[in-house]
C-alpha positions as MATLAB code, in Angstrom:
seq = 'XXXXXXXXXXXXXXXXXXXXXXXXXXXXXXXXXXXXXXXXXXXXXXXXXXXXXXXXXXXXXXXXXXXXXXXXXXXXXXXXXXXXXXXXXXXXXXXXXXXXXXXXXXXXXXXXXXXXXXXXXXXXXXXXXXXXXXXXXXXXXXXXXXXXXXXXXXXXXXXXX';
ca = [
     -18.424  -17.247   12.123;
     -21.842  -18.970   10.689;
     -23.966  -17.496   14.373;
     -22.282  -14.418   14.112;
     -23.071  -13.862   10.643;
     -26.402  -14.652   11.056;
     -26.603  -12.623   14.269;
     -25.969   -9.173   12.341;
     -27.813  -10.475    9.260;
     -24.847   -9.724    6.914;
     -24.856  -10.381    3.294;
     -22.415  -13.123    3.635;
     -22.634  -16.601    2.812;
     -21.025  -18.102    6.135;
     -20.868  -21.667    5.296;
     -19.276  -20.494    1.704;
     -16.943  -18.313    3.767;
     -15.933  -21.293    6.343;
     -15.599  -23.947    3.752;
     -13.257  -21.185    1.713;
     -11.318  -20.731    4.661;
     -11.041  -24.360    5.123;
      -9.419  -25.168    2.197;
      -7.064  -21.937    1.771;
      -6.842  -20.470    5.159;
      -3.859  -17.919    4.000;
      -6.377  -16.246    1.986;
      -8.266  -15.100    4.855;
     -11.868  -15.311    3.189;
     -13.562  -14.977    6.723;
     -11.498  -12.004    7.528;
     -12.280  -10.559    4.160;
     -15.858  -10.646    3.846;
     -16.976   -9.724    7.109;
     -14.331   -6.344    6.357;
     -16.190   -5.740    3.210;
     -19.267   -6.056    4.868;
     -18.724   -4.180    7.928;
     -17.125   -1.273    6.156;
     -20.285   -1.196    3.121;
     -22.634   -0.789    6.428;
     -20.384    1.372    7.940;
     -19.213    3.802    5.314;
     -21.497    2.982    2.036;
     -20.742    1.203   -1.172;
     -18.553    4.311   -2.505;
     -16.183    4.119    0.340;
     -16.090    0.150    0.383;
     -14.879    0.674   -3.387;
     -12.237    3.282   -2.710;
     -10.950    1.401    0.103;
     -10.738   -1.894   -2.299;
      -8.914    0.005   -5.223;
      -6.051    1.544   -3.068;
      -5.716   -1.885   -1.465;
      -5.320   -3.082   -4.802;
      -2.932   -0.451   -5.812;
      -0.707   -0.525   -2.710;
      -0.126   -4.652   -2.629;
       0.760   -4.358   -6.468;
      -2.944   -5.301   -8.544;
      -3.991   -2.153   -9.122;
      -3.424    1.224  -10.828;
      -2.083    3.902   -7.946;
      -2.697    6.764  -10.163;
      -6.279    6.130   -9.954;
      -6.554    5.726   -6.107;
      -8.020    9.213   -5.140;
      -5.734   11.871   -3.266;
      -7.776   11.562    0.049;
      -7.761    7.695   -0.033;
      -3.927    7.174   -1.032;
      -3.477   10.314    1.790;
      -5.216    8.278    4.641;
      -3.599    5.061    3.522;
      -0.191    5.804    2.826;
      -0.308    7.895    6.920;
      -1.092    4.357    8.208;
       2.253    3.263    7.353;
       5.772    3.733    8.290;
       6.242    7.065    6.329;
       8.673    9.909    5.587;
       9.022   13.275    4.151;
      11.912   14.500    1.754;
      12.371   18.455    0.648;
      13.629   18.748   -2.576;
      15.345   21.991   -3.674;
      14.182   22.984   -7.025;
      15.173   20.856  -10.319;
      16.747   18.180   -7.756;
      16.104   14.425   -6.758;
      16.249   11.926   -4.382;
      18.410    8.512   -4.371;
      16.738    5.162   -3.896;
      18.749    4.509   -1.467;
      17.712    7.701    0.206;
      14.306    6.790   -0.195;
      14.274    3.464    1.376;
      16.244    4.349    4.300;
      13.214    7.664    4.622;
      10.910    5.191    4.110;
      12.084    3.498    7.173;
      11.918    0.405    4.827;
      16.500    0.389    5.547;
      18.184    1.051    8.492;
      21.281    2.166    6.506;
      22.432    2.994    3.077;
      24.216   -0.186    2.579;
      20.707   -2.619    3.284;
      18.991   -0.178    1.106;
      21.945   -0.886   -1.710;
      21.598   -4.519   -0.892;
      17.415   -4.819   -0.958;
      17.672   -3.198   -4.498;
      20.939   -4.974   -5.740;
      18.661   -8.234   -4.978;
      16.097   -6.601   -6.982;
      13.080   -6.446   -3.500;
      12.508   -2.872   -3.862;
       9.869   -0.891   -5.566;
       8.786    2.865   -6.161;
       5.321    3.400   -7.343;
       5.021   -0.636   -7.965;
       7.826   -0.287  -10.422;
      10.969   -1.717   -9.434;
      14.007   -0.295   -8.935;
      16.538   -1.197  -11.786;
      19.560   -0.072   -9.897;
      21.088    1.895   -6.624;
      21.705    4.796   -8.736;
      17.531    5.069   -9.681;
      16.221    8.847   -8.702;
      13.230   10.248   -8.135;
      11.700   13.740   -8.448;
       8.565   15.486   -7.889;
       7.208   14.692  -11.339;
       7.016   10.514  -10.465;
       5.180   11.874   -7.424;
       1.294   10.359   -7.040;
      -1.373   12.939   -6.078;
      -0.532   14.562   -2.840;
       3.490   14.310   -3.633;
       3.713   10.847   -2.413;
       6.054    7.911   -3.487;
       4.747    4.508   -2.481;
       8.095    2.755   -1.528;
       7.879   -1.305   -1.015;
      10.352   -3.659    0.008;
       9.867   -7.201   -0.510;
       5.832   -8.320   -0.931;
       4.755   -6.971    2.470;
       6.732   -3.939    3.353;
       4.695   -0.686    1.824;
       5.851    2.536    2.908;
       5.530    6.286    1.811;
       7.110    9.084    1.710;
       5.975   12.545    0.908;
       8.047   14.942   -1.514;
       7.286   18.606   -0.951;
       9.470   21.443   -2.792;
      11.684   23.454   -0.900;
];
């Protein structure tokens, strides 16, 4: 990591980074920095701190009403994601949801992920199987970000029908 580093002349402290990654390899410092670093060159500051917020936002940290339409839009496409058409004045299930997700493969693991309280809708969880959702708890763009568990992020896209 130091030569390579050194090689592209990043602004990274290598032996920082490798004595970080040392002592608390799970938190991927390496990894991190040379991301951050790679996508500053790349795209530019601006886009480095979009990309950080909705990261932030989508693993829980952050604020997803603040992550711009385009960002959240781009993210949300790189995951497992589904649509749901919603006649006026109507709602979706949470069960629904996860299995759209694709975060379920049926009703009755969707029932069970929220009974054991691993499910989430806009990084609030979901109190019960009978939760709904409407257009209104929609982000920008009409998405939902859907999570089970820590890892699992999904979305899915309401649209009016």
């Amino acid at each position: 990591m130091a030569a390579f580093a050194h090689r592209l002349q990043l602004g990274i402290e290598p032996d920082a980074v490798v004595l970080d990654g040392d002592q608390r390899p799970a938190a991927r410092a390496g990894q991190r920095a040379l991301a951050q670093e790679l996508t500053e060159m790349v795209h530019g500051a601006d886009a480095l701190a979009a990309v950080e917020a909705a990261s932030r936002a989508l693993f829980g940290s952050g604020e997803l009403r603040e992550v711009p339409a385009a960002t959240l839009d781009a993210a949300l496409r790189e995951t497992e994601f589904g649509e749901v058409t919603l006649p006026a004045g109507s709602s979706v299930g949470a069960i629904d949801l996860l299995v759209a997700a694709g975060l379920a493969a049926s009703k009755g693991a969707a029932r069970r992920t929220i009974a054991e309280g691993g499910a989430s809708v806009n990084n609030v969880r979901i109190p019960d199987d009978t939760a709904t959702f409407t257009l209104d708890d929609a982000l920008s763009g009409g998405w939902l970000v859907v999570r089970r568990g820590k890892r699992a992020v999904a979305g899915v896209r309401l649209s009016a029908g």
